[in-house]
C-alpha distance (Angstrom), angle and dihedral (degrees) to the residues before:
residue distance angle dihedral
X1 . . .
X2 3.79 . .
X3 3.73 93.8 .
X4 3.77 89.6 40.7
X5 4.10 80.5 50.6
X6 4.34 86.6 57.1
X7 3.63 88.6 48.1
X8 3.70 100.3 53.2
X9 3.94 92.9 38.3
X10 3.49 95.1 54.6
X11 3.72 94.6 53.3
X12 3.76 89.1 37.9
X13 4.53 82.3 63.1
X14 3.99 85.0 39.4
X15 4.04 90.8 59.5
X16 4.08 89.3 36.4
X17 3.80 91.5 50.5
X18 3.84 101.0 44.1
X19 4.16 87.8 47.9
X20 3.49 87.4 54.7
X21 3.59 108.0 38.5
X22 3.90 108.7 17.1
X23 3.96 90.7 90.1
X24 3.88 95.8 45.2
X25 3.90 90.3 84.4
X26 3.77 98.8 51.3
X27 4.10 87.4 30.5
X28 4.56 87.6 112.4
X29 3.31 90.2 45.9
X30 3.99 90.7 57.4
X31 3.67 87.2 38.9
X32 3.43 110.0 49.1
X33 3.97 90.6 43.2
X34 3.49 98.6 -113.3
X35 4.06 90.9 122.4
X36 3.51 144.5 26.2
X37 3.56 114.2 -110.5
X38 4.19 88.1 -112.9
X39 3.58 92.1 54.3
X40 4.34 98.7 43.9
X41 3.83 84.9 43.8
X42 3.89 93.5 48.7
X43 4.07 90.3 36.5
X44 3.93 82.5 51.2
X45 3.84 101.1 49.9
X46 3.74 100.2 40.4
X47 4.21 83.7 50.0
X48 3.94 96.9 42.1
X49 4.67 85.7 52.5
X50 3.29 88.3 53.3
X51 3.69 94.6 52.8
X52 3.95 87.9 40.3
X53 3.90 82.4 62.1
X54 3.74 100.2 45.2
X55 4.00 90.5 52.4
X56 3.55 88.7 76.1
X57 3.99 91.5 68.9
X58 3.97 100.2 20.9
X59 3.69 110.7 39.9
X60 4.07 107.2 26.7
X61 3.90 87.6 130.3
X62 3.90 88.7 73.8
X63 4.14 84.8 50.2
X64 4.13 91.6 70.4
X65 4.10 90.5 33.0
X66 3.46 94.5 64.0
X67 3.88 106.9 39.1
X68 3.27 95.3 93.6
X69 4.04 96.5 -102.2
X70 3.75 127.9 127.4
X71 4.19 82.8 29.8
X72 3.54 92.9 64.6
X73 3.76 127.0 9.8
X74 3.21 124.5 -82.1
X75 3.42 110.3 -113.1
X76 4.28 81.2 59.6
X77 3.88 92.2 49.4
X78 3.70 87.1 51.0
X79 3.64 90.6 56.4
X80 4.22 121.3 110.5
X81 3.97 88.0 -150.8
X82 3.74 96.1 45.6
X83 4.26 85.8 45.3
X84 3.47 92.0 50.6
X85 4.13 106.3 47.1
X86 4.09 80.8 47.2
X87 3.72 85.2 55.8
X88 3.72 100.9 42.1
X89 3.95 91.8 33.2
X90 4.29 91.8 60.6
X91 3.88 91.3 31.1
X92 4.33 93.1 59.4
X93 4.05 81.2 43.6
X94 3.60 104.0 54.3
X95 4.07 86.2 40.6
X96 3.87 94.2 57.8
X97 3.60 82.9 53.7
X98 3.52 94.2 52.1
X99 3.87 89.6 43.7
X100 4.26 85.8 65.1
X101 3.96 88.3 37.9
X102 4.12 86.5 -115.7
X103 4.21 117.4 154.8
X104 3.81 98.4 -132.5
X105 4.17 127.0 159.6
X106 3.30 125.5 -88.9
X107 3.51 90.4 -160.1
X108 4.09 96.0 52.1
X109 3.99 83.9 53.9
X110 4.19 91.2 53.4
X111 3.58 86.2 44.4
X112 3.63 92.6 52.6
X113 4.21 93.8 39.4
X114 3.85 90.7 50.1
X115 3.93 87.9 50.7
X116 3.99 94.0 48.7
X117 3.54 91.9 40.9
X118 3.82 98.5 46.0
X119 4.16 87.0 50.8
X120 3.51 81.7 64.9
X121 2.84 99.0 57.4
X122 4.19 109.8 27.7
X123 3.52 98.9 16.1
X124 3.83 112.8 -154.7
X125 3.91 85.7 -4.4
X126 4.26 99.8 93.4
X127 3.64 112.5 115.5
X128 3.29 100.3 -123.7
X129 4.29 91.7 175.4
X130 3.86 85.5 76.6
X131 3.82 90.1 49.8
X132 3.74 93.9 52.3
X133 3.42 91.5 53.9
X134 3.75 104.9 39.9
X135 3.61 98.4 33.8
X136 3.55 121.6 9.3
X137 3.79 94.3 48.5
X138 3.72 100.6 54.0
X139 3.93 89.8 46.2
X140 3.36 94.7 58.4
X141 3.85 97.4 44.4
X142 3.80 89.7 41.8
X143 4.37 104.8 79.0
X144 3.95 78.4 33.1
X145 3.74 98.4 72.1
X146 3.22 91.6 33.2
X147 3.88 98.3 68.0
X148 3.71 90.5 33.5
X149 4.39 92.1 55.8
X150 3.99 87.8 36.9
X151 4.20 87.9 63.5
X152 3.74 100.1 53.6
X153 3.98 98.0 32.0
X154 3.85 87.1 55.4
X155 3.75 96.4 46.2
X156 3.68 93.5 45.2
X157 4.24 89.6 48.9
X158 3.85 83.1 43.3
X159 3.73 89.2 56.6
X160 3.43 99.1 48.9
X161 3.72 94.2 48.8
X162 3.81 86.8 59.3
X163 3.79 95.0 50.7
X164 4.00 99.7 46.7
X165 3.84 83.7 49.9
X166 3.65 100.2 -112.4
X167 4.18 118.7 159.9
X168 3.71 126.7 -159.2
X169 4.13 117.6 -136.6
X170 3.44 120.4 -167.0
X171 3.59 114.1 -126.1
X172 4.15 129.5 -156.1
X173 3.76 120.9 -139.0
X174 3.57 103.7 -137.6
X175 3.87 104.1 166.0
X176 3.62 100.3 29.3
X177 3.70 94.2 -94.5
X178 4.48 112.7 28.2
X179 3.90 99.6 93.1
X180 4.36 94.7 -153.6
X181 4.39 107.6 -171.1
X182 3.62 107.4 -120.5
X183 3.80 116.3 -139.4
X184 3.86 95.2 -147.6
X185 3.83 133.5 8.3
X186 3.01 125.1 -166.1
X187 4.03 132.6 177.9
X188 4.20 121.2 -131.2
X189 3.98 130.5 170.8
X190 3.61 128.5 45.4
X191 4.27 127.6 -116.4
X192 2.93 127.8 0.2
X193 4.14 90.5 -12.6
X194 3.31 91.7 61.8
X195 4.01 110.1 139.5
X196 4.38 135.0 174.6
X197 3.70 115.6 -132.2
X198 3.77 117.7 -161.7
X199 3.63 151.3 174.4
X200 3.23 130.0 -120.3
X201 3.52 145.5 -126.6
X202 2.84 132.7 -89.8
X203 4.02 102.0 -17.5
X204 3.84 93.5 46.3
X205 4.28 96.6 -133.9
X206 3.72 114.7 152.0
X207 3.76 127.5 -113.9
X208 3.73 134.2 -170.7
X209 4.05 108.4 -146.7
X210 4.02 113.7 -164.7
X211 3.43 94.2 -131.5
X212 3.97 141.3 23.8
X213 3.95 78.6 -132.4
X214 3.21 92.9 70.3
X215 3.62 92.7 60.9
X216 4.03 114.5 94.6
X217 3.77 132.6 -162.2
X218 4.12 118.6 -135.0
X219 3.84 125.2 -174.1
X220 3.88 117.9 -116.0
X221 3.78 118.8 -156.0
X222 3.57 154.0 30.9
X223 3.41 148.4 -48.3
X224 3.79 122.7 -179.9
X225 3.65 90.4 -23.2
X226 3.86 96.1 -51.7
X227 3.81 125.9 106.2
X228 3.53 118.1 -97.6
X229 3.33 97.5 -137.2
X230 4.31 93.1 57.8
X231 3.30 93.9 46.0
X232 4.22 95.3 55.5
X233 3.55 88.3 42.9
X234 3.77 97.1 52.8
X235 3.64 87.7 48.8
X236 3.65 96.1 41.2
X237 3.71 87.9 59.3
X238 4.06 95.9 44.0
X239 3.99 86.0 48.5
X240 3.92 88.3 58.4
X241 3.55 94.3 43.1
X242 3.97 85.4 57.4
X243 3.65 91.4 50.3
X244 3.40 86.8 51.9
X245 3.20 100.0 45.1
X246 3.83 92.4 47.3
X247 3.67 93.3 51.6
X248 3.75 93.5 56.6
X249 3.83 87.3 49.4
X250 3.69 93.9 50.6
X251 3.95 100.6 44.9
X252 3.53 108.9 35.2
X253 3.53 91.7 69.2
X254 3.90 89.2 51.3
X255 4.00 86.5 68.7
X256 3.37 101.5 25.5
X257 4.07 84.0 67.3
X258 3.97 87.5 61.4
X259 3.94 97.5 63.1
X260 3.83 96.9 29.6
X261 3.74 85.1 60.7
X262 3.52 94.6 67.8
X263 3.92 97.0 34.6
X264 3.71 81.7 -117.4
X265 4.12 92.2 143.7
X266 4.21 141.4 23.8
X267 3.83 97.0 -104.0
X268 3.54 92.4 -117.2
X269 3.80 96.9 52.2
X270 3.75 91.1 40.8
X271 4.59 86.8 57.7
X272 4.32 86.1 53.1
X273 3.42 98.0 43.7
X274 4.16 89.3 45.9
X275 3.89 83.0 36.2
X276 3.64 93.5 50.7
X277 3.90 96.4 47.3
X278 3.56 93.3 47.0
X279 3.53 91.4 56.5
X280 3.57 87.3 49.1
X281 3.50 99.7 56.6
X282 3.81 96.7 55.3
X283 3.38 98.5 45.1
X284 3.99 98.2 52.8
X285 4.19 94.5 32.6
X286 3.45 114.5 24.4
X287 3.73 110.0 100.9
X288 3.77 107.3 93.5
X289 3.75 93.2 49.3
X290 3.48 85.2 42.4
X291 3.72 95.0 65.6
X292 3.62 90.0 40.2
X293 2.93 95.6 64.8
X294 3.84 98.1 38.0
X295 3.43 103.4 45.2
X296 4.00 118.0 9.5
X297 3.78 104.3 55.0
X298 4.32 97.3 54.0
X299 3.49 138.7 -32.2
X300 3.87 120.8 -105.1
X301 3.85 139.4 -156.0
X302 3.85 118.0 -165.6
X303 3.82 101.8 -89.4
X304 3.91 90.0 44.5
X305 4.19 93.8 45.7
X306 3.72 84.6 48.1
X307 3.79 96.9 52.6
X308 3.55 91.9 51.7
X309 3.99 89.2 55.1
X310 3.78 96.0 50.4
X311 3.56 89.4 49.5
X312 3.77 100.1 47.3
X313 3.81 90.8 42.5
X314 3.67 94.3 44.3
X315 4.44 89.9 55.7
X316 3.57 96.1 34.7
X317 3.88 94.9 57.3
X318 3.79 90.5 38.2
X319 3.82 94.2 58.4
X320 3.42 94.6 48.3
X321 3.50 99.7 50.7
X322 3.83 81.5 47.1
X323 3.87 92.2 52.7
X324 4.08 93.6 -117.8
X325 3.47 117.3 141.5
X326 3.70 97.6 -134.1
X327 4.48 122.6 168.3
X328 3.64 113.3 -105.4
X329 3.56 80.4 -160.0
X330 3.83 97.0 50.8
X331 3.82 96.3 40.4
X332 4.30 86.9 47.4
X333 3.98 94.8 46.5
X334 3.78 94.5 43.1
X335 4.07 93.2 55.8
X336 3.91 89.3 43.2
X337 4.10 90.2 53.7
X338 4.04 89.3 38.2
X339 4.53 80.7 54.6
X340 4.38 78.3 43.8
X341 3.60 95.9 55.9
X342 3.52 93.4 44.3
X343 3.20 100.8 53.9
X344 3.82 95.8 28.5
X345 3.53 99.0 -121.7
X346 3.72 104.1 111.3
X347 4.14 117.9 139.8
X348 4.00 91.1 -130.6
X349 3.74 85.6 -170.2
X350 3.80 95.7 48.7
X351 4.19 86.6 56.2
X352 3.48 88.8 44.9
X353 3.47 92.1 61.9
X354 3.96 100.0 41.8
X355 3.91 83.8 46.8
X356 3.70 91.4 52.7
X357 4.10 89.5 48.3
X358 3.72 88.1 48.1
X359 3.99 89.6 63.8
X360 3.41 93.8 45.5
X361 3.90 101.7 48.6
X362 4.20 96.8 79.0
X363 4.04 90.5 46.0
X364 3.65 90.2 46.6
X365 3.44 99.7 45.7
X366 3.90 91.7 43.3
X367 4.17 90.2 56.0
X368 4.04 88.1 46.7
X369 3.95 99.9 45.2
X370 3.75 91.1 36.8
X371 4.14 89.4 55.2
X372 4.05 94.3 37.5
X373 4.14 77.1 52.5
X374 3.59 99.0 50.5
X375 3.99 86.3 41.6
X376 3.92 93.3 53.7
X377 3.82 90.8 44.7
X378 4.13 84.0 56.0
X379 3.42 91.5 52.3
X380 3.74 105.2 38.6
């Protein structure tokens, strides 16, 4: 039943995880209106499998990190009940985040369900040096670098727009997915009523839009003979792939490390099942993350969606091949809200509240796992 327990859990955090961070990779793509939302999300699931798959050879360091081991001893790690209140413990955590549509870590909410379930069990006794510098340090550095690489990237792409001649247009969305370029905007209304009203081209008519929001900027030109606007696309969509991809490679490992513990699963079969459930996850619960992320933390044009993807793709992959358990989630929010400053168009009250989350994740996760812990104990 125990074992059983491990199993369940573990696909229970699989599910959890993917709802909350399958979207995050494909989340400019959304955003900048370069995709539908069934097209990001399927772009974004096919990519984050394959990276689920290609953990098993690239990223098996993050495998022993996350068991458990080294935190507590190992005779605990190696333990079904202390596997599964880990598992159950950060699963119900990143849920309730989903529930309020928030972007939050799975890895903070292992963190914090190894810590509450290890007090169980060890009391004051968890080495908490090793988790400073395998977990807490990388976390913290993490949404760091990824504002501070965001900044220059941008204003170098920005520069080399200007010098090969390339303009941006801003575009209205007028049937939910035709982008039309609008000859002048111009905004009207104050507060909350606030509303653009803008020309088009090329017949001239004017439209009211609800919201400056929903007013988009597309590049115009060319590069080496090809259009501008092709060539950012196609990248845009490779970049989220990456993500994607990267994300996969990153997590799966995370709760792979829970069943391997307890030689629950053949490694191979343990990556499809976590594969499969991740996939699962975002494709049935994604949607108020997804326009979290998309929409409520900054608004994005093509170039500026793009640089966020190269340099979330670019950290994500690196840490994993390093070993370093770095957020997806972190990494991903910190290069959209380095494109917010930027362009000044960051929701300070949407960070506020995925900050605010972020603090809470290890305490809640401790209180869960440490209860689902005690509960198993009383059981087993």
């Amino acid at each position: 039943m125990l074992l059983a327990a491990v199993f369940l859990g573990a696909l229970f955090l699989a599910y959890a995880n993917g709802a909350n961070d399958n979207f995050k990779g494909v989340a400019t793509l959304y955003g900048s209106y370069t995709a539908s939302y069934r097209v990001a999300l399927f772009i974004g699931t096919i990519a984050t499998f394959a990276g689920s798959l290609s953990a098993l050879f690239i990223a098996s360091d993050l495998i022993k990190t996350f068991s458990g081991s080294g935190v507590v001893p190992p005779e605990v790690a190696g333990s079904p009940i202390f596997a599964a209140s880990v598992a159950i413990g950060a699963a119900a955590t990143v849920l309730l985040a989903t529930r309020f549509g928030l972007p939050v870590s799975t890895t903070h909410a292992l963190i914090g369900a190894i810590l509450g379930a290890g007090w169980v069990s060890v009391g004051t006794h968890l080495d908490l040096d090793i988790l400073g510098r395998s977990f807490v340090l990388p976390l913290l550095l993490s949404p760091l670098l990824a504002v501070a690489l965001a900044l220059p990237l941008y204003s170098f792409l920005h520069h080399a727009a200007e010098r090969f001649a390339i303009r941006r247009d801003t575009c209205v969305c007028l049937d939910g997915s035709q982008l039309i370029p609008v000859r002048h905007l111009q905004m009207a209304g104050t507060g909350e009523s606030h509303f653009a009203v803008a020309t088009l081209e090329p017949s001239g008519q004017l439209v009211t839009v609800g919201s400056h929001r929903q007013c988009v900027e597309k590049y115009q030109g060319r590069v080496v003979g090809v259009p501008v606007r092709a060539l950012t696309d196609g990248l845009h969509f490779l970049s989220a792939a990456a993500v994607s991809y990267a994300r996969g490679l990153n997590d799966t490992p995370k709760l792979l490390g829970l069943l391997l513990v307890v030689e629950l699963l053949d490694l191979r079969f343990g990556v499809l099942m976590i594969a499969g459930a991740m996939a699962a996850g975002g494709l049935i619960n994604a949607r108020k993350v997804a326009m979290a992320m998309s929409r409520r933390i900054s608004r994005m044009n093509d170039g500026q969606a793009l640089t966020a993807n190269l340099v979330t793709a670019f950290l994500v992959i690196v840490a994993s091949r390093l070993g370093a358990p770095v957020s997806t989630t972190q990494v991903s929010v910190g290069a959209i809200a380095g494109i917010g400053i930027v362009n000044r168009s960051l929701d300070r009250t949407m960070v506020g509240a995925i900050l605010t989350f972020w603090l809470l994740t290890v305490p809640i996760a401790f209180a869960l796992a440490l209860d689902a812990n005690l509960l198993l104990r009383a059981i087993g």
